[in-house]
C-alpha positions as CSV (number, residue, x, y, z in Angstrom):
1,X,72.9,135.3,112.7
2,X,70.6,133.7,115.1
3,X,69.2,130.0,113.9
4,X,65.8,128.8,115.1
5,X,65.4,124.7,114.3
6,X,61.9,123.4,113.6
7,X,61.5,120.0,113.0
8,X,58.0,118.6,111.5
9,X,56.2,115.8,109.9
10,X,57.3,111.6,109.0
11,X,60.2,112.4,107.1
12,X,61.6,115.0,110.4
13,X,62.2,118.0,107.7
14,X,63.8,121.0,109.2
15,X,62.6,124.4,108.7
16,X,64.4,127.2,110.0
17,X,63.7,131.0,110.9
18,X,66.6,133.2,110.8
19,X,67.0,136.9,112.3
20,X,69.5,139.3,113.5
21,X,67.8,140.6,116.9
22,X,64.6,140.3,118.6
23,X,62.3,142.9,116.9
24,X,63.9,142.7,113.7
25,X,63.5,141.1,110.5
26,X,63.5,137.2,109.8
27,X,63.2,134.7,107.0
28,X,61.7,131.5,107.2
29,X,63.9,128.4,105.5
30,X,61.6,125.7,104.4
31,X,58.7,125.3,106.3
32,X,57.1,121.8,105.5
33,X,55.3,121.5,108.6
34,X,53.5,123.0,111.8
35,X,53.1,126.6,110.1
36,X,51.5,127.8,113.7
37,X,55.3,127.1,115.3
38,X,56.7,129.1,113.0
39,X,54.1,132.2,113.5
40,X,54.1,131.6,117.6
41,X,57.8,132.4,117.4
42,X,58.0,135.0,114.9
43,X,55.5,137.1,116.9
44,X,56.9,136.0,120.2
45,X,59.9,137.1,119.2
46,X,58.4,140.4,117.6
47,X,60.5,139.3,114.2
48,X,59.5,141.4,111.0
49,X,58.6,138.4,108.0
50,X,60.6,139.6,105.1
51,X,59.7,136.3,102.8
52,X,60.1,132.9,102.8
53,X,63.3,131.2,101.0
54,X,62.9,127.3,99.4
55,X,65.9,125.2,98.9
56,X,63.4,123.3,96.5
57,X,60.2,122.2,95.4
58,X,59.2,119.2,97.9
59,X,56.1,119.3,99.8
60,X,58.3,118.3,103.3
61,X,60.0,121.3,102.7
62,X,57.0,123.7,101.5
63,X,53.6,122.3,103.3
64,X,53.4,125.6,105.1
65,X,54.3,128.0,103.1
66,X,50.9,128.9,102.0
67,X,49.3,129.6,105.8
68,X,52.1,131.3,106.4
69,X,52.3,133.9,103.7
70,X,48.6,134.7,104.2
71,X,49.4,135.5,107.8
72,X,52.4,137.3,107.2
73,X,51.9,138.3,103.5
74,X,55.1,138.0,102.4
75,X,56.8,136.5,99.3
76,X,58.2,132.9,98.4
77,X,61.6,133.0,97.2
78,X,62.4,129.7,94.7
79,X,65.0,128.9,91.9
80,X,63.8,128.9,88.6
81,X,64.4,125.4,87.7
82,X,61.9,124.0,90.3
83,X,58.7,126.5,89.9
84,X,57.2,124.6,87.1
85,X,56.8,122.1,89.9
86,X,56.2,124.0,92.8
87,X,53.3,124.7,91.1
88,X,52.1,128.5,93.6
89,X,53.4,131.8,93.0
90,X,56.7,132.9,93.7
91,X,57.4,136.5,94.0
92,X,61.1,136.3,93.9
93,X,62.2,133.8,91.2
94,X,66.4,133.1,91.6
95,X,69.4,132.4,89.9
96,X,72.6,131.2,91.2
97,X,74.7,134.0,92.8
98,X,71.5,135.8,93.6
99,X,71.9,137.7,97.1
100,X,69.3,138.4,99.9
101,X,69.6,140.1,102.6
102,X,69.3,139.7,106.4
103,X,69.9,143.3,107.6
104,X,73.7,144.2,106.5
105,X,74.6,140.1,106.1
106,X,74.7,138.7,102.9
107,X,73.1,135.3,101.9
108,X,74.0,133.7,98.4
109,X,71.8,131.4,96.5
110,X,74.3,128.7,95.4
111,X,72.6,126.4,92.8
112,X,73.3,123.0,93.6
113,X,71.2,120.3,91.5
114,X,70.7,116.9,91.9
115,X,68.2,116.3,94.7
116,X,66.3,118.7,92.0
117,X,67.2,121.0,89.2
118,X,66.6,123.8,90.9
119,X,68.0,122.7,94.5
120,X,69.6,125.3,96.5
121,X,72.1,126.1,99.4
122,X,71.5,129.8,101.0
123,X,75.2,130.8,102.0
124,X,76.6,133.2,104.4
125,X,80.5,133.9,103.9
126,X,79.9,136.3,107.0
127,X,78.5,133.5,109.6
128,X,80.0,131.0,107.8
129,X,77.1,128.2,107.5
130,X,74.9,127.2,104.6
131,X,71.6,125.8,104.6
132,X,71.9,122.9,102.2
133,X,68.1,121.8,102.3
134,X,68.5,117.4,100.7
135,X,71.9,118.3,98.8
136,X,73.9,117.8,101.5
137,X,72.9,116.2,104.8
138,X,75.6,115.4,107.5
139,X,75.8,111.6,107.0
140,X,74.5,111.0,103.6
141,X,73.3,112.9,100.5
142,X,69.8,113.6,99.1
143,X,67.8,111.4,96.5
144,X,68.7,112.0,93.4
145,X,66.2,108.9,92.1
146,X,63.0,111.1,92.5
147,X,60.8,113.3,89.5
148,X,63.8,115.7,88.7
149,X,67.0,114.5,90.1
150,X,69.6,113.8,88.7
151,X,73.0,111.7,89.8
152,X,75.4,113.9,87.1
153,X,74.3,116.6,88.8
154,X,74.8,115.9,92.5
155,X,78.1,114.6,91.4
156,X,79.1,118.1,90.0
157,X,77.5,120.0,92.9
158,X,79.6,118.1,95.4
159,X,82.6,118.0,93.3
160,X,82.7,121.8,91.9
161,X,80.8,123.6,94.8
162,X,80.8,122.0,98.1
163,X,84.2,120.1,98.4
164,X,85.7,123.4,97.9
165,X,83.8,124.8,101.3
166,X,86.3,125.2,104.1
167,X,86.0,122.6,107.1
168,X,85.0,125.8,109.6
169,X,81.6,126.2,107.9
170,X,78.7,124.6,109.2
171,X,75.7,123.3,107.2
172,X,71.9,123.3,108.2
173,X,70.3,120.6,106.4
174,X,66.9,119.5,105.5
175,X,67.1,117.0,107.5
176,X,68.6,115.7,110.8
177,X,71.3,117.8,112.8
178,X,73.7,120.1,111.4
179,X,77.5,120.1,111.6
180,X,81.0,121.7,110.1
181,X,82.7,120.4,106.8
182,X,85.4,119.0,108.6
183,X,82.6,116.5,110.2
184,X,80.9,115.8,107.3
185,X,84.7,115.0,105.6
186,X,84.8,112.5,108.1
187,X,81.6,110.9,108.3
188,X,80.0,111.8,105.2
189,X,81.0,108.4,103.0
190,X,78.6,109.1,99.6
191,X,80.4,112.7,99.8
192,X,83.6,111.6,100.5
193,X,83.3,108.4,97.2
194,X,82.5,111.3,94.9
195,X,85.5,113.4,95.9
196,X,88.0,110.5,96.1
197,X,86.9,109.1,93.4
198,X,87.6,112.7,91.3
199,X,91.0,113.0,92.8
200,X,91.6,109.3,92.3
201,X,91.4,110.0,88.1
202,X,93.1,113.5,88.3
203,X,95.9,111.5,89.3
């Protein structure tokens, strides 16, 4: 899979277009900002727009959404949980375990609440990476003190989901740069309280 990085707006949200080849087809991940960056290299590139996927609701991670599906018409993929507060249509409503594909690879939804109830991490066991939107960032973990958080939640995700992801894969967060497990079990420290905190009363 190739990985294009675009980084936008105050809060320095990443939004991310993914493809196989040049002349083939491509999702956008997350477009909060700069909608016209994202077009200029999806028809530089000669890239196909197969739909637009949203690791949740926020506006830094969904400002361009709308210009961009009127250029490109495509759909707006979302979880469930977070449409009542996304508020625009969404063609492709999703459930945990849900699959899309990218050509012949794979990408599973993975529900992971806590940043919001319908937060999300789109996972490809074949390339080995995950885009974790504001679950998971490489230093720290997202807000769970906002509309529809929820502590209990991010607690679970991390503890029954992502602490059982292998150290080789490598996560693309909402925000600032990306890196493998095995970094973010070193560096990580609210990911790394949860977990040893869990193993801690297990024993």
């Amino acid at each position: 899979m190739k990985i294009k990085r675009f980084i936008g707006g105050v809060l320095e949200s990443n939004g991310y277009v993914i493809y196989q080849r040049e002349g083939g087809p491509c999702f956008v991940i997350d477009p909060g900002y700069n909608p016209d960056r994202f077009a200029q290299y999806i028809k530089k590139m000669n890239l196909k727009m197969e739909g637009i996927l949203l690791t949740h609701h926020h506006y830094d991670h969904t400002g361009a959404v709308k210009k961009l599906k009127a250029e490109f018409d495509c759909p707006v993929y979302l979880h469930r949980e977070d449409m009542d507060l996304y508020k625009d249509p969404v063609e492709y409503p999703l459930e945990d375990g849900d699959m899309v594909y990218l050509e012949e690879e794979a990408i599973e939804v993975i529900h992971t609440p806590g940043h919001t109830r319908g937060g999300v991490c789109f996972y490809s066991e074949k390339s080995k990476i995950a885009f974790t939107g504001d679950t998971i960032f490489n230093v720290d973990l997202g807000r769970t003190d906002l509309e529809d958080g929820s502590e209990a939640d991010m607690i679970h995700s991390c503890k029954a989901i992502i602490d059982k992801w292998s150290n080789e894969i490598f996560i693309y967060p909402g925000h600032g740069d990306g890196c493998n497990m095995k970094t973010v079990r070193k560096l990580n420290q609210e990911f790394l309280d949860i977990v040893r905190e869990t193993s801690c009363q297990s024993n």
